[in-house]
C-alpha positions as CSV (number, residue, x, y, z in Angstrom):
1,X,34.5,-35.0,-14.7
2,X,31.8,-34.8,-11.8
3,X,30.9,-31.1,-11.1
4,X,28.6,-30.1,-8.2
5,X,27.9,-26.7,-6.2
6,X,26.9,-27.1,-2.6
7,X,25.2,-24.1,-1.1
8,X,25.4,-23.4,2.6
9,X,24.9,-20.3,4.6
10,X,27.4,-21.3,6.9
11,X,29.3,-18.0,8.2
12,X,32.5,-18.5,9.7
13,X,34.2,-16.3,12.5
14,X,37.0,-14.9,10.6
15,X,34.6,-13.9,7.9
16,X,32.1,-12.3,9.8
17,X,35.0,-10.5,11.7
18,X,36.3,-9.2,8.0
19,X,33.1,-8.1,7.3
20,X,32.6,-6.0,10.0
21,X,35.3,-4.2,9.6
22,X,32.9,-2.8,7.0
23,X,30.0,-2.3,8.6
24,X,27.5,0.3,7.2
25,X,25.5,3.3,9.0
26,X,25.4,7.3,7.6
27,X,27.8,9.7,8.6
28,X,29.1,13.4,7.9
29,X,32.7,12.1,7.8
30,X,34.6,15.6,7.2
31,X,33.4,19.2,6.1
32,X,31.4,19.4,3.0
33,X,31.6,15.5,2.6
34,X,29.0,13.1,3.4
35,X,29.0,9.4,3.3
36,X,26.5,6.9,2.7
37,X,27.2,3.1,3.5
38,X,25.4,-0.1,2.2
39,X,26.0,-3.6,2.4
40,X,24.9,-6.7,0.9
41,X,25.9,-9.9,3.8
42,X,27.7,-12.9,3.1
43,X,25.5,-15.0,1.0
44,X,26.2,-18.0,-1.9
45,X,26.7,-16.8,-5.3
46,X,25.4,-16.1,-7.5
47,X,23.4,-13.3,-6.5
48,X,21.5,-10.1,-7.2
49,X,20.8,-7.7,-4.2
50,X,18.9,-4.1,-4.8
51,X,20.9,-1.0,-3.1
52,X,18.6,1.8,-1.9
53,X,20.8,4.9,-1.2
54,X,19.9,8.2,0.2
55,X,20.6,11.0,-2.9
56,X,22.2,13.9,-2.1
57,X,19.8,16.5,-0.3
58,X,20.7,20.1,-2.2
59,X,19.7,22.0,0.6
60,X,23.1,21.1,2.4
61,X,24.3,23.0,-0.8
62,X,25.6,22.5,-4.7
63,X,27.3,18.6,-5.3
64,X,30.3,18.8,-6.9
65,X,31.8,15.1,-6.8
66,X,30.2,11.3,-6.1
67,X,32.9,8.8,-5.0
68,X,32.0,5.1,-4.8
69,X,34.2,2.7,-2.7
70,X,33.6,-0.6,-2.5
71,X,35.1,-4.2,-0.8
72,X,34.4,-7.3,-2.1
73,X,34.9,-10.3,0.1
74,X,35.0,-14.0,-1.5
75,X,34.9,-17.1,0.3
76,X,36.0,-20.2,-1.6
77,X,35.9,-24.1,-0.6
78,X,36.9,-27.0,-2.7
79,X,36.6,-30.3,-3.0
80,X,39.2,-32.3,-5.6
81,X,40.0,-35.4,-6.3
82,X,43.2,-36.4,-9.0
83,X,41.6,-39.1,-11.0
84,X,44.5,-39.5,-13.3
85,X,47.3,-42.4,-12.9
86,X,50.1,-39.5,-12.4
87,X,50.9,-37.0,-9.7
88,X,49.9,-33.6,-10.1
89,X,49.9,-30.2,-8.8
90,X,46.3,-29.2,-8.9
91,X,45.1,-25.8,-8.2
92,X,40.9,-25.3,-7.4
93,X,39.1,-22.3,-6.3
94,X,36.7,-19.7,-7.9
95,X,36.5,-17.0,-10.7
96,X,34.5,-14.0,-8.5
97,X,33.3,-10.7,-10.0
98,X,31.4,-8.3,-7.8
99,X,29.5,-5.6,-9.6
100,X,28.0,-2.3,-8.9
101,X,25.3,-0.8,-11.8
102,X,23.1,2.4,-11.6
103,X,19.1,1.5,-12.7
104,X,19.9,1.5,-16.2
105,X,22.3,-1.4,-15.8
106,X,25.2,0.8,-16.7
107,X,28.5,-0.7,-14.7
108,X,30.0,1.6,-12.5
109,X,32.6,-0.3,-10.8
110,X,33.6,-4.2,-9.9
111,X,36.1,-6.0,-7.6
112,X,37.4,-9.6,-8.0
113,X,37.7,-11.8,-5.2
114,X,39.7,-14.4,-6.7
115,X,40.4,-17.7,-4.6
116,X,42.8,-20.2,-5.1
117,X,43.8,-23.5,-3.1
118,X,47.0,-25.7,-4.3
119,X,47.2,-29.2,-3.7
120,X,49.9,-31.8,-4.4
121,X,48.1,-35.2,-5.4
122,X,49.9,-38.4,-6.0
123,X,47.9,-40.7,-8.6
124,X,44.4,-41.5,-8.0
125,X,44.3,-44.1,-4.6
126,X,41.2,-46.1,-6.3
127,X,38.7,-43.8,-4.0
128,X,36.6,-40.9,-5.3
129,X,36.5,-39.8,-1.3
130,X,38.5,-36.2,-1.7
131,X,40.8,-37.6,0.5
132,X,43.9,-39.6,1.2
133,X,47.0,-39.5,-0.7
134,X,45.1,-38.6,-3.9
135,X,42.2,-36.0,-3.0
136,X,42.0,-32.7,-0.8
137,X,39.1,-30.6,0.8
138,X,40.1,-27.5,1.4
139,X,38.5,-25.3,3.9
140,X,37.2,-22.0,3.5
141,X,39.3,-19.1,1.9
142,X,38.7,-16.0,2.0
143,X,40.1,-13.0,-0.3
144,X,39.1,-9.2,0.3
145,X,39.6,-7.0,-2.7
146,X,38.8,-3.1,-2.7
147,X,38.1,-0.4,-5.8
148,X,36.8,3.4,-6.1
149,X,36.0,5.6,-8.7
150,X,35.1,9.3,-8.8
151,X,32.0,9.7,-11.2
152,X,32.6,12.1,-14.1
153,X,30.7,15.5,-13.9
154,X,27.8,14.6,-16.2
155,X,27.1,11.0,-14.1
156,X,26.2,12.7,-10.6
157,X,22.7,14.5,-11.5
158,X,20.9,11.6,-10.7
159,X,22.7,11.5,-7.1
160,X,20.8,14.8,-6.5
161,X,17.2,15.0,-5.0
162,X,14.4,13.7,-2.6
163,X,14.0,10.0,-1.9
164,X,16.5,7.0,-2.8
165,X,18.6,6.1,-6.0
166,X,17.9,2.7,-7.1
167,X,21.5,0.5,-7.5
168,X,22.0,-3.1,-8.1
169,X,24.5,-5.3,-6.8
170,X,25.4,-8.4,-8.7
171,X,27.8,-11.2,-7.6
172,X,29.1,-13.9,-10.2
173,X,31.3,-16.7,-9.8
174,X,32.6,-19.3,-12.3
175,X,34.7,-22.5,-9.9
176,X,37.9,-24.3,-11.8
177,X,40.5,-26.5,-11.3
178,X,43.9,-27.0,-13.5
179,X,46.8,-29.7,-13.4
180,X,45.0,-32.8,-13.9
181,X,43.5,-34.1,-17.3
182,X,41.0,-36.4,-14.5
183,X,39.2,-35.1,-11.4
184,X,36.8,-35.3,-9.3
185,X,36.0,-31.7,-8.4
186,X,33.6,-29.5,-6.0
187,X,33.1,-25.7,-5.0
188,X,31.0,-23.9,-2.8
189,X,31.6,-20.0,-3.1
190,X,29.8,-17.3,-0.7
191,X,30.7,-12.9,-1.7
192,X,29.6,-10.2,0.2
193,X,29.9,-6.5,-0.8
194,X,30.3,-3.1,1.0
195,X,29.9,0.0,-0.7
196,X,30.8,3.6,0.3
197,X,29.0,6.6,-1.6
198,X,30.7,9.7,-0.4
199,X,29.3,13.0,-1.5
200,X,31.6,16.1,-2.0
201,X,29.7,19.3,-1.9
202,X,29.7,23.1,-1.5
203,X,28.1,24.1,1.8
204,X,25.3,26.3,0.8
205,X,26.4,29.9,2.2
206,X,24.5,31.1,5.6
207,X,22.4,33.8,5.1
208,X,23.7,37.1,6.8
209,X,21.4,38.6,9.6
210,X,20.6,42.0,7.3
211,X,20.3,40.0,4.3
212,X,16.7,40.5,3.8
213,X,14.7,37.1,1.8
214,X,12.3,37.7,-1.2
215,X,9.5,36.3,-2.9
216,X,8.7,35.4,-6.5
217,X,4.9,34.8,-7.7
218,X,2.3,35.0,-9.3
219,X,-0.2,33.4,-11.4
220,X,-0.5,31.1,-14.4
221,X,-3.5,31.4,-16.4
222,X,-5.6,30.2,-19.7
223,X,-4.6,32.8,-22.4
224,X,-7.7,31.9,-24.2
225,X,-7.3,34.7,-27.5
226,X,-3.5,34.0,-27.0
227,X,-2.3,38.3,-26.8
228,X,-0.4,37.5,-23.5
229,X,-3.0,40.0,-22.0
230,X,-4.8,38.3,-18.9
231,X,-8.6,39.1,-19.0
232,X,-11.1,38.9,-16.7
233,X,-12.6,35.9,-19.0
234,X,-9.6,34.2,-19.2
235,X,-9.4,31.8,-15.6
236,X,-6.5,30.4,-13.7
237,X,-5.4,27.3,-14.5
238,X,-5.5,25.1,-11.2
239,X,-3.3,22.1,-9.7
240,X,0.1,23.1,-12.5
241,X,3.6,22.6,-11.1
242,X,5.6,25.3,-10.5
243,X,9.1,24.7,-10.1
244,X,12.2,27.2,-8.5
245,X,15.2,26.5,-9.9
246,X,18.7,27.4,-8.4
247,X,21.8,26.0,-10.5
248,X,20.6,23.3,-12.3
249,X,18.8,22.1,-9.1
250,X,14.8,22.1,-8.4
251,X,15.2,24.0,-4.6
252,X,11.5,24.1,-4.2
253,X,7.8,23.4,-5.9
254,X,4.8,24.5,-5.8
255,X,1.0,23.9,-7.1
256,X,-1.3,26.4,-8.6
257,X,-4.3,27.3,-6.5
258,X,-8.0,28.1,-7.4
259,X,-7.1,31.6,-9.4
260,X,-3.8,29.8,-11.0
261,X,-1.6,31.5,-8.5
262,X,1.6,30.3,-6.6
263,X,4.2,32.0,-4.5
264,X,7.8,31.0,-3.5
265,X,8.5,33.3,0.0
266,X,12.2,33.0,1.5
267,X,14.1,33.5,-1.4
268,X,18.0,34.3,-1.3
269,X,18.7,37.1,-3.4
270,X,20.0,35.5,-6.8
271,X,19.1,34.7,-10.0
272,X,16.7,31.8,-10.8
273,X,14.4,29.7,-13.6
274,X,10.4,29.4,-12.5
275,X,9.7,26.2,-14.6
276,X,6.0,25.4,-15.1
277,X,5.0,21.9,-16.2
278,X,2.4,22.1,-19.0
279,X,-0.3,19.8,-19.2
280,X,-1.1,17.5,-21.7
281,X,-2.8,19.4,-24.6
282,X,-1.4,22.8,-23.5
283,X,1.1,25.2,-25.1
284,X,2.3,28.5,-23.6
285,X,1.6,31.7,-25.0
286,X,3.5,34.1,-22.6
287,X,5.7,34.4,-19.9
288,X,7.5,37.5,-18.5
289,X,11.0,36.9,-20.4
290,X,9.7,36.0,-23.6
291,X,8.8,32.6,-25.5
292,X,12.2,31.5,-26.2
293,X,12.3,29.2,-23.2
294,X,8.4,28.3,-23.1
295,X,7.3,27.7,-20.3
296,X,10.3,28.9,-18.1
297,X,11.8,32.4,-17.0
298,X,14.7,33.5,-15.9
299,X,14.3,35.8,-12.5
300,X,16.9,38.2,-10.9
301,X,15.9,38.7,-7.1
302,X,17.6,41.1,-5.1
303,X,17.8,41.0,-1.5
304,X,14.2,41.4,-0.1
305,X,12.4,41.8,-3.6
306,X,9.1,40.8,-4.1
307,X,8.2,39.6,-7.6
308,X,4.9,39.7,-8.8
309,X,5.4,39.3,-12.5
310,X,6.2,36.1,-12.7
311,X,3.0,35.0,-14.8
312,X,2.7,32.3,-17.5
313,X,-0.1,32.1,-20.0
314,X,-0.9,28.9,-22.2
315,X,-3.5,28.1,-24.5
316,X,-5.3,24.3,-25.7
317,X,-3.5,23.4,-28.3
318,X,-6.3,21.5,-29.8
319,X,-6.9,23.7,-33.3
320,X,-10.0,25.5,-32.1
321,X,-10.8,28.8,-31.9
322,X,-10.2,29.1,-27.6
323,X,-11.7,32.2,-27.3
324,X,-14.8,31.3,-29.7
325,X,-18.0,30.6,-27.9
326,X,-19.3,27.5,-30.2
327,X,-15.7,26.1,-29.1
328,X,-16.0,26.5,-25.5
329,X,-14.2,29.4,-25.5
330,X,-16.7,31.2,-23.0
331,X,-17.1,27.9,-21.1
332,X,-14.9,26.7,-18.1
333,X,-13.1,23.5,-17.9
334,X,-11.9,21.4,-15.6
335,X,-8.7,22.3,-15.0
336,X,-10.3,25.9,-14.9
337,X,-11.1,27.8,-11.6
338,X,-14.5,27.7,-10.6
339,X,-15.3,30.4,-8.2
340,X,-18.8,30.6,-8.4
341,X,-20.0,29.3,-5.1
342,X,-23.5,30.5,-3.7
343,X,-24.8,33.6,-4.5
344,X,-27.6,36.5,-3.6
345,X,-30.8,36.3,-5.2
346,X,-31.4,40.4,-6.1
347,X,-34.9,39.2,-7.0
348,X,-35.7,37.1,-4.3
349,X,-39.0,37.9,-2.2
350,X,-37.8,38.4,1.4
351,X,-41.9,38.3,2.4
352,X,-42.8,35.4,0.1
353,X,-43.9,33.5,3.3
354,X,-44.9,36.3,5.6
355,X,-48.5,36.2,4.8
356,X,-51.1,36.0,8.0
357,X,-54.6,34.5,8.5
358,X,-57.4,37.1,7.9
């Protein structure tokens, strides 16, 4: 049996018309809905193809369901030729799965194109040409398949956030033919692939006009004797994220300035987490609801209240002594604020150079 692939990037006019009834853009396609569209063109298989799609931007409001749809489009030609001293019905074409996977390679949904061409072939002629009374070259085929599924629940956190989600695209296809012990055989097989991502949400409520906003702050510092106490020896720790956290969701971050301070302004009455990322080496000691969730508080803001208690202490967590001298306690370091800048000499002799000639 002779089996070659051709490839060709040959687009015919009926294809391309199917495929456009997919084409793909980014629209708002109802009330708390939004829909995404990607494409991969017609191209010979088998292929790989990366999808870069928008996540879903939380301050539209809370996402409560990810539906993918997809269409699959094969396109199948074949070549055959009944080699065998009998007549036979002989079917050709191409095995076509179409897959969608997140970054992890997990599957999330497929289609399958199938394409299948029939021929009846009286015995083999005495010419391998794919034609006459015992060969057939069947033109291009198409077959358009469609699938969706709704992601479960625990799937959709990594549709949620800034920047694009990483998905990949993979086309496979395995050519055949059946009827004839003998043949001379040929396929060429081209997919292309439209996919939908259509984000159900919960618009995020408008704020009403006498529905005053708040603030939550303040400071994250070195808690160098580790009493939860902040001292006028103990320094801000500078350039720490700060993260607000709204249902689940990160709705805003900040980074610690000089003194270790940060401040979130416009803040919806509600109830919140203020995350703070430690740095490597670095344990906390204190924050305003306790150690139980290091490093993160739970905050209740009502309308127009300010918080300024919001603080978060951590220590090295290297097995010195932070607060002993010999250990550096007394000594700043580089993630420490440094405010010491120029400074007045008290001894300094204004008329040092004031002398005249006698």
């Amino acid at each position: 049996m002779n089996h070659n692939t051709k490839n060709s990037s040959r687009i015919t006019q009926l294809g391309a018309a199917l495929l456009a009834a997919v084409t793909l853009g980014s629209s708002q396609a109802a009330a708390d809905t939004l829909t995404q569209r990607l494409e991969v063109p017609m191209s010979h298989s088998n292929w790989r193809a990366n999808l870069s799609l928008p996540r879903f931007d939380s301050t539209l409001g809370t996402l409560t369901g990810v539906e993918i749809r997809m269409t699959g489009v094969g396109s199948v030609a074949t070549r055959i030729e009944n080699r065998s001293g009998l007549a036979r019905v002989v079917s050709s074409g191409s095995d076509l799965v179409i897959e969608v996977t997140d970054a992890s390679g997990k599957s999330l949904l497929n289609v399958r194109p199938a394409v299948r061409h029939e021929n009846r072939l009286t015995r083999f002629d005495g010419k391998a040409d794919c034609a006459g009374t015992s060969g057939a070259s069947n033109p291009e085929k198409l077959a358009i398949v469609s699938n969706s599924v709704v992601l479960d629940s625990a799937s959709i956190g990594q549709f949620i956030g800034a920047g694009n989600l990483s998905l990949n695209a993979i086309a496979k296809a395995a050519g055949f033919y059946q009827g004839s012990a003998a043949a001379t055989f040929q396929v060429e097989t081209r997919a292309s692939l439209a996919v939908e991502v259509v984000y159900t949400y919960t618009a995020a409520a408008p704020i009403a006009a006498d529905e005053a906003l708040g603030s939550i702050g303040n400071r994250v510092w070195k808690d160098k004797d580790e009493d939860g106490v902040q001292e006028v020896n103990e320094n801000g720790l500078k350039g720490w994220t700060v993260d607000l956290i709204s249902g689940n969701q990160v709705i805003a971050t900040a980074v610690t300035g000089n003194d270790g301070e940060y401040l979130f302004t416009d803040v919806p009455a509600g109830v919140y987490q203020v995350k703070v990322t430690a740095k490597s080496g670095y344990r906390a000691t204190a924050d305003v609801d306790g150690l139980a969730t290091p490093g993160v508080a739970t905050i209740t803001v009502e309308a127009g209240a300010v918080i300024e208690n919001a603080d978060f202490g951590f220590v090295k967590n290297s097995g010195t002594d932070n607060n002993d001298k010999d250990n550096g306690g007394d000594e700043e370091d580089d993630d420490d604020d440094d405010d010491s800048g120029d400074k007045d000499d008290d001894n300094c002799d204004d008329d040092k150079d004031s002398k005249g000639k006698n």
